[in-house]
Phi, psi and omega in degrees: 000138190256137181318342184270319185247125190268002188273163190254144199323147195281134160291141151266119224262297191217145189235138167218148177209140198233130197244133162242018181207055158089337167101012159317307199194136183256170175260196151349105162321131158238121185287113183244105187254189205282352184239030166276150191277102173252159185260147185291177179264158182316323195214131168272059167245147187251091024265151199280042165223152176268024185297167185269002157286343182245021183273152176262157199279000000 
């Protein structure tokens, strides 16, 4: 924090890195801290995906 911007530095809420080979190798960290803009989630059922393990019957 600079004596000019009184707000104070964004926290990291979640760090995430994605393996597309198995867990060989990763990509890039990707950082989600408290003054990034997130879209609300869409539905409140839990968890929010259609994969076939979490799909309802």
């Amino acid at each position: 924090m600079s004596a000019a911007d009184p707000r104070p530095e964004p926290t990291p809420l979640l760090v995430l890195r994605v393996s597309r080979d198995s867990g060989r190798t990763y990509g890039p960290p990707r950082v989600i801290t408290t003054d990034d803009k997130l879209a609300p989630l869409a539905t409140s059922e839990w968890p929010p995906c259609e994969c076939p393990r979490h799909r309802t019957p």
